[in-house]
C-alpha positions in Angstrom: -25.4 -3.9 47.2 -21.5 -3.2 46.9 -21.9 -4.4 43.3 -24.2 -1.9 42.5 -22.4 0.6 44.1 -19.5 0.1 42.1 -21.8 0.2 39.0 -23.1 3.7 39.9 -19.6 5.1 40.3 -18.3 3.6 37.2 -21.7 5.3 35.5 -21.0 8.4 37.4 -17.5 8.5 36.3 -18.4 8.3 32.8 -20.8 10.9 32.8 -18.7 13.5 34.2 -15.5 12.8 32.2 -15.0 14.8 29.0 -15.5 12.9 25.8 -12.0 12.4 24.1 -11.2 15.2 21.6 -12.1 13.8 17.8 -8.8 14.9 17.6 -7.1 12.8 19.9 -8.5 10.0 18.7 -7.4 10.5 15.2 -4.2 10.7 16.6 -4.6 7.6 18.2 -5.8 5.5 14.9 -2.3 6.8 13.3 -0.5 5.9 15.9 0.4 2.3 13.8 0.7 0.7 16.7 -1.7 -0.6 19.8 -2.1 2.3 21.9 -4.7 3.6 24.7 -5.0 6.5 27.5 -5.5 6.0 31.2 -6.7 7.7 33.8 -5.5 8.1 37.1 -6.8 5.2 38.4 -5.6 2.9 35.3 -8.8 3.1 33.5 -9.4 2.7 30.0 -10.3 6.3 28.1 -9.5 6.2 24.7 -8.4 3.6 22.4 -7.1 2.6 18.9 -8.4 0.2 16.8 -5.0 -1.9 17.0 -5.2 -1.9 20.6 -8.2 -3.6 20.5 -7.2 -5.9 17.8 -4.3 -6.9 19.9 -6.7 -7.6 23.2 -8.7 -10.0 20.8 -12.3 -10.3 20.4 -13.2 -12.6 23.5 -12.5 -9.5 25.8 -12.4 -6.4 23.8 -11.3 -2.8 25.5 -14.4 -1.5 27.6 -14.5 2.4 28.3 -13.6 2.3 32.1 -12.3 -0.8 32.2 -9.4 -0.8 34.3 -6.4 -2.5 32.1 -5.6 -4.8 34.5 -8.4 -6.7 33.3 -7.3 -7.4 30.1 -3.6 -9.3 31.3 -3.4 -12.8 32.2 -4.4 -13.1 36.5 -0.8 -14.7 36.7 1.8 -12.1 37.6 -1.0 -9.3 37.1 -0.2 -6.9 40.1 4.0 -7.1 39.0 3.1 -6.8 35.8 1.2 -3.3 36.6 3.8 -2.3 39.4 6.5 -2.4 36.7 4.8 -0.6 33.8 3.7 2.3 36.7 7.3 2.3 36.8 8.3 2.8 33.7 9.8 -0.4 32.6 9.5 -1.7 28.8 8.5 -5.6 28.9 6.7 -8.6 27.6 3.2 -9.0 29.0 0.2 -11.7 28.2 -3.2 -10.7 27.2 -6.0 -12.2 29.4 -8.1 -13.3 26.0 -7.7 -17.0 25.5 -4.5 -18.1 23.0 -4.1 -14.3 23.2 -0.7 -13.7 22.5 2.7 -12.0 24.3 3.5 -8.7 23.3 5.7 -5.7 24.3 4.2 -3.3 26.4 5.1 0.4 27.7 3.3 3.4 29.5 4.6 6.7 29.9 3.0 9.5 32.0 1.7 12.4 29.8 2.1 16.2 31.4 -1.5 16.8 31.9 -3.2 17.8 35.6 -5.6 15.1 35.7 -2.5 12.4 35.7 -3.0 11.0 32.0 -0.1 8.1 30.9 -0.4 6.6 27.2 0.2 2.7 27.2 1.3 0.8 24.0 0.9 -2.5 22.6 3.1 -3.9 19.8 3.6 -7.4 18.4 7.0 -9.0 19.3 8.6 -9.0 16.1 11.3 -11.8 16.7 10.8 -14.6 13.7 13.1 -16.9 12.5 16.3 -16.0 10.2 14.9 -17.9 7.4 11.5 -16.2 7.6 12.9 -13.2 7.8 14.7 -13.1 4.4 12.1 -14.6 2.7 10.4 -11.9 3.2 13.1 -9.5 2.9 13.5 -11.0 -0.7 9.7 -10.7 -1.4 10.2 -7.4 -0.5 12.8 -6.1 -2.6 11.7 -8.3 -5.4 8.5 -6.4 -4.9 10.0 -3.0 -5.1 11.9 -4.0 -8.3 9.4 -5.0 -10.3 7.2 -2.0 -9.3 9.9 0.3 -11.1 10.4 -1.9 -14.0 6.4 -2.2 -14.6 6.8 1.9 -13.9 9.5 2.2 -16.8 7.8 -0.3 -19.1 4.2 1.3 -18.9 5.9 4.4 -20.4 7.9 2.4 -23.2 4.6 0.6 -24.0 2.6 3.6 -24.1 5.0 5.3 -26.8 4.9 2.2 -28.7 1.5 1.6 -29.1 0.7 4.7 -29.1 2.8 5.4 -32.2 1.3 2.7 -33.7 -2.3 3.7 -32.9 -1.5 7.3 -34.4 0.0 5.8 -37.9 -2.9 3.5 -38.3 -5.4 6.2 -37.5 -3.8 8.0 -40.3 -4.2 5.3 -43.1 -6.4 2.6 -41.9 -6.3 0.6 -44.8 -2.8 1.6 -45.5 -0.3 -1.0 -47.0 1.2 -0.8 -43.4 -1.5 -1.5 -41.4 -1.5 -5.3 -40.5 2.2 -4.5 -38.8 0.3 -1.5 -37.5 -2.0 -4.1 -35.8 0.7 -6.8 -34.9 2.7 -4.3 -33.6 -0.4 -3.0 -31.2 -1.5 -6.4 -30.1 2.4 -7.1 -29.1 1.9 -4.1 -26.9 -1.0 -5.4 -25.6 0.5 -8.5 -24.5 3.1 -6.8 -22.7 0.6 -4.7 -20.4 -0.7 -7.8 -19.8 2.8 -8.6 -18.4 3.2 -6.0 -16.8 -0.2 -5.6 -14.9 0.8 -9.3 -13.4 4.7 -7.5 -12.2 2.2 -4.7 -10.8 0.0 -7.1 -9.3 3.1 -9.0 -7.6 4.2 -5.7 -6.2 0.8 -4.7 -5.2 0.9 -1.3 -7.0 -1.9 -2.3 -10.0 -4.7 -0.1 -10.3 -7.9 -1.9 -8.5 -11.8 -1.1 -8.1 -12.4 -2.8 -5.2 -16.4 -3.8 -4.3 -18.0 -5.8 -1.6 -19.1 -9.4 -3.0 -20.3 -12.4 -2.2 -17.8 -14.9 -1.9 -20.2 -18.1 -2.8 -21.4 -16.1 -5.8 -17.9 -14.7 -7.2 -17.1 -19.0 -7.1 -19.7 -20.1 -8.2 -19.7 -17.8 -11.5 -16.2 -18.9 -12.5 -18.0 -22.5 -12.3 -18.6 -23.6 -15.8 -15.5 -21.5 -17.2 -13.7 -23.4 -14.8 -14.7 -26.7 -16.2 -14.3 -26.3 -19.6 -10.6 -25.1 -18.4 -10.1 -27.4 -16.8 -10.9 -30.3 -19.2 -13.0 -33.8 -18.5 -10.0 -35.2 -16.8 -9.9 -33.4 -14.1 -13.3 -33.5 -12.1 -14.3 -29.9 -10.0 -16.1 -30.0 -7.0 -17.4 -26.7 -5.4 -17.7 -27.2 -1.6 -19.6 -23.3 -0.5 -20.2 -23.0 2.9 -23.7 -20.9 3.8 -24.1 -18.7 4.6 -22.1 -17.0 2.3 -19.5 -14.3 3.5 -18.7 -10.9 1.9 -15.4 -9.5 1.1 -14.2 -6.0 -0.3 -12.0 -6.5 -3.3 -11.5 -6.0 -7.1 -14.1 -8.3 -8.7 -12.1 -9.1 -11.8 -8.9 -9.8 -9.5 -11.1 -12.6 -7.7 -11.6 -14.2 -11.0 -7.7 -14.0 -11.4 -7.1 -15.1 -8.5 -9.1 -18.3 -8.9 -8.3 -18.8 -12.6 -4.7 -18.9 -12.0 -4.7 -21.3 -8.9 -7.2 -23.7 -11.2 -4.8 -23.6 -14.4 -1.9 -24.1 -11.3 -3.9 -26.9 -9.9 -4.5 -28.4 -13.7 -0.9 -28.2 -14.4 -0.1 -30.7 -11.4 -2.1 -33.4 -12.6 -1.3 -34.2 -16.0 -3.0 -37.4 -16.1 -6.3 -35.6 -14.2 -7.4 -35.9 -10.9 -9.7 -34.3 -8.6 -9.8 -30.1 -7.7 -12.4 -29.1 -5.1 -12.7 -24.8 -4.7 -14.0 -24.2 -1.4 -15.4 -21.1 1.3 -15.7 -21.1 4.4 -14.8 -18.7 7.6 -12.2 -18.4 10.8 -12.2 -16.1 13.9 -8.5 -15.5 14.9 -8.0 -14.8 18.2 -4.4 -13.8 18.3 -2.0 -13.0 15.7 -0.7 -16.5 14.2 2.5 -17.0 11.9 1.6 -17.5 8.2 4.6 -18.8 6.0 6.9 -15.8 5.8 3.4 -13.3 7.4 2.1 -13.1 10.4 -2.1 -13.3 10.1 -3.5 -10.7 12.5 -6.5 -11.6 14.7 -9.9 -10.7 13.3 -12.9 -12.5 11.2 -11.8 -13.8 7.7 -13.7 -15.4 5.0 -11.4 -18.2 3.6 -11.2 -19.0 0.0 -9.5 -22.7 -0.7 -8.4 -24.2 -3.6 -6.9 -28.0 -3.6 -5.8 -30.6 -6.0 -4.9 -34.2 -5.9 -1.7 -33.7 -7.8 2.2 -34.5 -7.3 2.6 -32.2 -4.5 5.0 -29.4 -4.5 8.8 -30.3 -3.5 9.5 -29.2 -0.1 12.8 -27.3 -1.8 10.7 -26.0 -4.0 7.8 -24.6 -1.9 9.7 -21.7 -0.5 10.2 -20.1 -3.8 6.4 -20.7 -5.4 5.9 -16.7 -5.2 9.2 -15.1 -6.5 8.6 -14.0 -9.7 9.4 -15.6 -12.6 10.5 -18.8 -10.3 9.0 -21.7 -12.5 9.5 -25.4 -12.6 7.3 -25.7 -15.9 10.2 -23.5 -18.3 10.1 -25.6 -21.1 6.6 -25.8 -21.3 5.7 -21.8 -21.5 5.7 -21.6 -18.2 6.5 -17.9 -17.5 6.6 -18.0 -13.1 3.7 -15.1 -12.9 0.8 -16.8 -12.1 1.5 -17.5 -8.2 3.0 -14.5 -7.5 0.6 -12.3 -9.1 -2.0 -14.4 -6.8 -0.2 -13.5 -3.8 0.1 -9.5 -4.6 -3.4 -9.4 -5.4 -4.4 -11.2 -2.2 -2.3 -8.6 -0.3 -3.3 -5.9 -2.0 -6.9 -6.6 -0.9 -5.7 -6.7 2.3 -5.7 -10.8 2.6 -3.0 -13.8 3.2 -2.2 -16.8 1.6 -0.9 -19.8 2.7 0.1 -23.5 1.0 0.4 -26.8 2.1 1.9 -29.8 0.6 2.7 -33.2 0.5 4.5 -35.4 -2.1 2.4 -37.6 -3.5 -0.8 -36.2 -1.7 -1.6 -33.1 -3.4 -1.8 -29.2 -2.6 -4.5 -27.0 -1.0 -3.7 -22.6 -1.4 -6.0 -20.9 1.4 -6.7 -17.4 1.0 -8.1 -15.4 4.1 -9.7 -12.1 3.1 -11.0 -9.6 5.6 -14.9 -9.8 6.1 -17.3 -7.7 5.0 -20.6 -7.2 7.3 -22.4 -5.2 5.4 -24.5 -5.9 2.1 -23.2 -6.7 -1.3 -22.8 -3.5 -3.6 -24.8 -4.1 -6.8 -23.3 -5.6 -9.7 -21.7 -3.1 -12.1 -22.3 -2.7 -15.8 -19.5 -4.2 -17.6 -18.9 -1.0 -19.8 -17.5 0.6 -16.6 -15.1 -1.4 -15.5 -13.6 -2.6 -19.1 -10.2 -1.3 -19.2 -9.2 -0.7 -22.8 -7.2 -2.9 -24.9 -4.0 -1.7 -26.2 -4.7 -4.1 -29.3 -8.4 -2.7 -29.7 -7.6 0.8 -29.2 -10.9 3.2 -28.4 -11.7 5.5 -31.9 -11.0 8.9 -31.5 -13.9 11.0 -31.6 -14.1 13.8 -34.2 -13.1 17.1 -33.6 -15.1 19.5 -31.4 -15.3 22.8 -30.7 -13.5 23.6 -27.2 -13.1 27.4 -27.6 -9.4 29.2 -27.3 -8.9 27.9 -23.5 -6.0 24.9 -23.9 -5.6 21.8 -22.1 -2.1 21.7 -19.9 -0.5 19.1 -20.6 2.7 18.2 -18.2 4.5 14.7 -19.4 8.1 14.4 -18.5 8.5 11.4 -21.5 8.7 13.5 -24.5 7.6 10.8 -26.9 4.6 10.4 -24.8 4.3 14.1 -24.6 3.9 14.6 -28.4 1.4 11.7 -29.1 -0.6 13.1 -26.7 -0.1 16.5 -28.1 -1.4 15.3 -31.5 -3.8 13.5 -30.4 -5.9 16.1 -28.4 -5.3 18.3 -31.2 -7.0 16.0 -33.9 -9.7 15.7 -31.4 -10.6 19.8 -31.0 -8.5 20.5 -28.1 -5.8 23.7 -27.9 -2.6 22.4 -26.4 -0.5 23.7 -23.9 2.4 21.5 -23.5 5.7 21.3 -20.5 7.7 18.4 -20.0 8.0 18.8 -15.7 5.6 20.7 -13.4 7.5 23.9 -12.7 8.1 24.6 -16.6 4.1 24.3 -16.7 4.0 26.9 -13.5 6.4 29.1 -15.8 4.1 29.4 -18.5 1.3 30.2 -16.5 3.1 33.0 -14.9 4.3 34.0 -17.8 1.0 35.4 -19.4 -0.4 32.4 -20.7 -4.2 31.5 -21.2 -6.4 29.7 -18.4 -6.0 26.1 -18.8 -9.4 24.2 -19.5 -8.1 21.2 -17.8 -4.9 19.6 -16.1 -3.6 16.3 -17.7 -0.2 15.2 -16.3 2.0 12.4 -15.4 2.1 11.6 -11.8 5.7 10.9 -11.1 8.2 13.0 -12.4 11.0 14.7 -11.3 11.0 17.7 -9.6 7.1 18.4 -8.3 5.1 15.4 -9.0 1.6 15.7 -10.8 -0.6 15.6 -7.5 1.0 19.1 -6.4 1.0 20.3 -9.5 -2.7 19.4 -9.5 -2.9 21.6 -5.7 -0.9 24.4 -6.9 -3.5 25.3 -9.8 -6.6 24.2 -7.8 -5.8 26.9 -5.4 -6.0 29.2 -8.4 -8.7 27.6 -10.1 -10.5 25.0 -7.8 -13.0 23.6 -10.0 -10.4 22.9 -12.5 -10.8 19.5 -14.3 -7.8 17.4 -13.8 -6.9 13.8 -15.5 -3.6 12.2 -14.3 -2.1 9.5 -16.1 -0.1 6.6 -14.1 1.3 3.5 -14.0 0.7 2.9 -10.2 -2.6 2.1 -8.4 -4.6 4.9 -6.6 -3.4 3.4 -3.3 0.3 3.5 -4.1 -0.1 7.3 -4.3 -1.9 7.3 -0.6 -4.9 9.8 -1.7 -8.3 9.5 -2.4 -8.3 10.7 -5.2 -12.2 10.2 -5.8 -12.6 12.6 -2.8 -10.6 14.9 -4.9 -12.1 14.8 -8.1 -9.1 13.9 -9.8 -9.9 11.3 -12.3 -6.9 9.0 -13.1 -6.1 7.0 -16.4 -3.4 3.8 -15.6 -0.6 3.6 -18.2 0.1 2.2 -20.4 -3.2 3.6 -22.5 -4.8 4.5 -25.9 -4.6 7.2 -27.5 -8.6 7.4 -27.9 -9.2 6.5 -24.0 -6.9 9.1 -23.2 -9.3 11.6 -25.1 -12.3 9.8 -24.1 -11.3 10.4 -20.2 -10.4 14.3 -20.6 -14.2 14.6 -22.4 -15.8 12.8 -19.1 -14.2 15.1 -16.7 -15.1 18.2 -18.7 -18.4 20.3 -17.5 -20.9 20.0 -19.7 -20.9 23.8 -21.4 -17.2 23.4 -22.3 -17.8 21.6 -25.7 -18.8 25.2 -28.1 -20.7 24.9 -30.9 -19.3 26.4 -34.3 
């Protein structure tokens, strides 16, 4: 009888209390840290998604709930006593393995007695852990800016070469044209890995099935691998889903399979595996911590040499290699490892001299259904060294394109370009000399193309500036960083946005796709 009691005043409670404002719990989600409201009576209102990823998943947060119920019975009523009273200290969660974080409550100035209570991770790892990461990090920021500067260079290049081949195509120039073009090519391939390290590379992320993304990179895998080393695919069913860039899965196992080949020179045996983990409680991973939560896990192990222990620190860092004299360039872990992070995943080795090495990946699961597979055509990025034709002239009328591009050699292949392909050209080298021509007099633009980073106003508020003008203005920005390095959906938008370094006929092809339909006039 007392139980239900107690089960009709908790109902009663929560039928009389307000709902928390949708806008107090978007507060709450961008808190970046665990944090929850509570009554007067130490009860559970509202809640972040980090605080209940900190609780765990064996008890999760329960509206009502009083949050005594989530701490560890030993030293529960001291525990509560002392953050009534203010104090700042090191609590344990009640979940099982759950583990010790920093806790705090403050009392908030409202009249029915609300106090905010945050959860946070203890932070304290050791020294050499710590500037490992450090190292990553700046390493990581560096070769973002050098990619950054290098897109540009390479987009002159080839660009210049695409323009003087265009011009005479059978020219007594163009097979240097073409070398020249291919070269390029190679070095955005170079640089895409430096983006990937630093997780900045433009990705289309999807949900897929794990077992099937493996299992297509099967018989590639074996004739890469060669008959001496035997490939066994261990897929664990049923098969889990994960939301990342299909082509950067393939990477990612293509490069830990040539990685795996190159340790066992005389063959051996490779096995790629999947399989799944729950993690209760945030675990230390290498230099990372792994947060609790359901992963799919993606292995790949070899029966090589093993990695040196002096060495294994280091098997990330860029351009760190121990295969120099054999081409060996030191990109191919490290761009494993942005990837993975930039899909939101970890990675972890271990090795033993003499025993081989086993990589695991775990990638955030998926429960929903696999997206459908996508035509090729629309995810093929084009080829510096196959450049896309420019289309013959159209008809676009007397409204120009504005064309903002702080790089004046970029600025004026781009120029031509559009202009060989029908388009009037309005041209500024920053953002606020392309606001001065508009105030000046000149025409409507057609459409926005610009550079994203420049100095001064950046393309993105250029873009907002002219949108409040013209809000159904087409806009195409051009970038060497990914979508989510510039922390907008850009989708959402309608922006459309063309990753550097590019062709000269993509670039055309992309402004024609964003264009409405009546803009193209017919002489």
């Amino acid at each position: 009888m007392t139980e239900s009691r107690s089960r009709l005043q908790a109902l009663l409670r929560r039928a009389l209390r307000p709902s928390p404002d949708p806008v107090l719990r978007a507060v709450l989600e961008a808190a970046g840290t665990g944090m929850a409201l509570l009554d007067s009576e130490d009860r559970l209102t509202a809640w972040n998604s980090d605080f209940a990823g900190l609780c765990g998943p064996m008890l999760p947060p329960r509206e009502d709930m009083p949050f005594g119920q989530l701490l560890a019975r030993e030293g529960r009523e001291e525990t509560l006593a002392a953050l009534a009273g203010g104090q700042k200290l090191v609590v344990t969660m009640a979940s099982d393995g759950a583990p010790k974080l920093e806790a705090e409550r403050r009392p908030l100035p409202t009249p029915d007695r609300l106090s905010v209570l945050r959860l946070a991770k203890l932070t304290t790892r050791p020294p050499e852990q710590a500037a490992a990461a450090a190292r990553l990090q700046a390493v990581g920021a560096l070769a973002g800016g050098i990619a950054h500067d290098f897109n540009n260079l390479l987009t002159a290049i080839a660009g210049s070469a695409e323009s003087a081949l265009a011009r005479a195509p059978e020219g007594p120039a163009a097979p240097e044209l073409r070398q020249v073009m291919e070269s390029a090519g190679r070095g955005a391939a170079l640089v895409r890995q430096l983006l990937a390290f630093a997780r900045q590379q433009a990705l289309r992320p999807r949900v897929v099935d794990l077992n099937e993304a493996v299992a297509s990179m099967g018989e590639l895998l074996k004739r890469l691998l060669g008959s001496r080393v035997k490939l066994a695919l261990t897929l664990e069913e049923p098969a889990r889903r994960v939301r990342i860039d299909p082509t950067q899965l393939d990477q990612v196992i293509m490069n830990l399979a040539l990685n795996a080949r190159d340790a066992m020179p005389e063959g051996g045996a490779m096995r790629i595996g999947t399989g799944h983990a729950v993690v209760l409680r945030p675990e230390p991973l290498g230099n990372e911590t792994l947060p609790a939560g359901r992963y799919a896990l993606l292995e790949v192990s070899d029966s090589g040499a093993g990695i040196p222990p002096e060495v294994l620190p280091r098997i990330f860092d860029p351009f760190f290699t121990t295969r120099r004299d054999q081409g060996g360039t030191g990109l191919g872990l490290s761009t494993v490892h942005g990837i993975v992070r930039q899909s939101g995943g970890f990675i972890s080795v271990d090795s033993k001299r003499g025993e081989g090495t086993r990589f695991r990946i775990w990638l955030p699961r998926h429960e929903g259904p696999a997206d459908p597979p996508v035509p090729t055509a629309m995810v093929t990025v084009p080829s510096l060294a196959q450049p896309v034709p420019v289309v013959p002239a159209a008809n676009y009328g007397s409204a120009p394109v504005l064309l903002v591009e702080d790089e004046m050699p970029l600025l004026r292949l781009a120029e031509r370009a559009l202009r060989r392909a029908g388009f009037e050209v309005m041209s500024a080298s920053c953002a606020e000399d392309a606001l001065e021509l508009l105030e000046r007099g000149a025409p409507s633009p057609l459409a926005l193309v610009s550079d994203v980073v420049m100095p001064g106003m950046d393309g993105l508020e250029l873009a907002g500036r002219l949108r409040g003008k013209w809000p159904d203005l087409p806009v195409l920005l051009v970038s060497g960083y990914a979508e989510a390095a510039l922390g907008r959906d850009l989708a959402a938008e309608r922006i459309r946005l063309l990753a550097k370094p590019y062709s000269l006929g993509s670039l055309v092809a992309e402004l024609r796709a964003i264009l409405p339909k009546g803009a193209v006039k017919v002489s």
